[in-house]
C-alpha positions as CSV (number, residue, x, y, z in Angstrom):
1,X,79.2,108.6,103.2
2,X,76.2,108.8,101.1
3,X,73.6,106.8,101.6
4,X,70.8,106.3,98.8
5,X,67.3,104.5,99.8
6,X,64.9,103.6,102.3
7,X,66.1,101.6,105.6
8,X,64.5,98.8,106.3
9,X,62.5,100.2,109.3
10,X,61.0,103.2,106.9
11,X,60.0,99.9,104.3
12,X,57.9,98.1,107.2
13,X,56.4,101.7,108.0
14,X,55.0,102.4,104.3
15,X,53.8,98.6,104.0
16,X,52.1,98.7,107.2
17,X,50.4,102.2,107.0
18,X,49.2,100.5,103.4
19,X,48.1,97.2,104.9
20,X,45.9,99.7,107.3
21,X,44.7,101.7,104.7
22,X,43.6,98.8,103.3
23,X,41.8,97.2,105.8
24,X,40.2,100.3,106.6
25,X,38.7,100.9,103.0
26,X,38.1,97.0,101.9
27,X,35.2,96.6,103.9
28,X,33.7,100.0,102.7
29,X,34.2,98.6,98.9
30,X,33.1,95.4,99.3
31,X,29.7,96.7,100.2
32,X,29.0,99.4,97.8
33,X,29.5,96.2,95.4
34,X,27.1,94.7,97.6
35,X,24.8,97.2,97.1
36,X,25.8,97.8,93.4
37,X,24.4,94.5,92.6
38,X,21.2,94.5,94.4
39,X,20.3,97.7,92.7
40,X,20.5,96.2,89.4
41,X,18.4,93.1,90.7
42,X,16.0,95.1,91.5
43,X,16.1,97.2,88.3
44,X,15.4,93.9,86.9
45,X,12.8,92.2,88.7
46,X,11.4,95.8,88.2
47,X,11.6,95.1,84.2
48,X,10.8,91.8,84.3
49,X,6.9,92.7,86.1
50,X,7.0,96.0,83.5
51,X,7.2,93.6,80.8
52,X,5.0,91.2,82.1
53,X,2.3,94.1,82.8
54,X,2.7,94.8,79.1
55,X,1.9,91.6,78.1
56,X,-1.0,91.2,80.1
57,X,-2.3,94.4,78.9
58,X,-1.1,93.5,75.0
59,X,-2.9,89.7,75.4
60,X,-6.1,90.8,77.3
61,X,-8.0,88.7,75.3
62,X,-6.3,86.2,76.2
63,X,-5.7,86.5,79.9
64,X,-8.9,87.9,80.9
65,X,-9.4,88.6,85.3
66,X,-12.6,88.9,85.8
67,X,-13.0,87.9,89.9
68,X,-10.8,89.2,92.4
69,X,-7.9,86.5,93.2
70,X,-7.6,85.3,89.5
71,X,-4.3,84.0,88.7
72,X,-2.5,84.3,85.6
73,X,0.5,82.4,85.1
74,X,2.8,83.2,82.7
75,X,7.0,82.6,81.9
76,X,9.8,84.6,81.1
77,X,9.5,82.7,77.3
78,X,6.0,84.4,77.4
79,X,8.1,87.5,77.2
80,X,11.1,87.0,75.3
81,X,8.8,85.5,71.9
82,X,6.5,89.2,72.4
83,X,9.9,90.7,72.1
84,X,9.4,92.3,75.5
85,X,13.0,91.0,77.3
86,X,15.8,89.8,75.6
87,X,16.8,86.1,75.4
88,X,19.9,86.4,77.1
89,X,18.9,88.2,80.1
90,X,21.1,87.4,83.4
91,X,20.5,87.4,86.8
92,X,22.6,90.6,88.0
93,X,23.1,88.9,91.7
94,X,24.6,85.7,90.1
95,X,26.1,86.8,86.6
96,X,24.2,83.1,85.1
97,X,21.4,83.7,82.6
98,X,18.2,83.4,83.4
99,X,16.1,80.3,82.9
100,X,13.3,81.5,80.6
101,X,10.8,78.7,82.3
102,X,10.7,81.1,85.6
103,X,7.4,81.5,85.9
104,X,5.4,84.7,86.9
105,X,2.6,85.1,88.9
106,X,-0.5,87.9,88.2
107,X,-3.4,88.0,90.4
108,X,-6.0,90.6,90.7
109,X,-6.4,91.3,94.0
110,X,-9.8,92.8,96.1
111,X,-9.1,96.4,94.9
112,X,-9.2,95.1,91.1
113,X,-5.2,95.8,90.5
114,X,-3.0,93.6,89.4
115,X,-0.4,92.1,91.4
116,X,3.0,90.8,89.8
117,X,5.2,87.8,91.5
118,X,8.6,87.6,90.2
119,X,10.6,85.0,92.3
120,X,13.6,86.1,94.1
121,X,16.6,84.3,92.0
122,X,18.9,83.7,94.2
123,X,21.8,85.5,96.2
């Protein structure tokens, strides 16, 4: 007689050896999306405090640091009207968009440069 297909014992074989496979490469996915997205967060913060350097620089009339520890406080808004970050930017880690009232922090610190504060936006 002449059998055609897969016995049942060859069926549980293939599922388990995928269910394996599986579990093996998950994890290893899972993380390099984990890592994908913190990359871009980072890209971002990293353009946000470009853009608000550029602003500073563009508006130093303006905001003027003349003492070591002066603050400047400005907000995303600041940057979206100077056409510096678009209006619908969104948080990479979160996929929402960004409230434009987040404030960022400059301060001129001891050795005269300027330090940016952009606050973390969540996980």
């Amino acid at each position: 007689m002449n059998k055609k297909g897969f016995t049942l014992i060859e069926v549980l074989a293939v599922v388990v050896f995928l269910a394996l496979v599986v579990g093996v490469a998950l994890p290893n996915v899972m993380l390099t999306f984990e890592r994908l997205g913190d990359t871009r967060y980072n890209e971002f913060v990293r353009t946000v405090e470009l853009s608000a350097e550029t602003y500073i620089n563009q508006n130093s009339e303006t905001y003027t640091f003349s003492t070591p520890n002066d603050i400047v406080i400005i907000t995303l808004n600041d940057l979206v009207t100077s056409g510096l970050l678009s209006a619908d930017a969104i948080n990479p880690k979160t996929e929402e968009i960004i409230d434009l009232n987040e404030e960022i922090k400059i301060e001129l610190s001891e050795t005269y440069t300027k330090i940016i504060t952009y606050p973390y936006l969540g996980e």
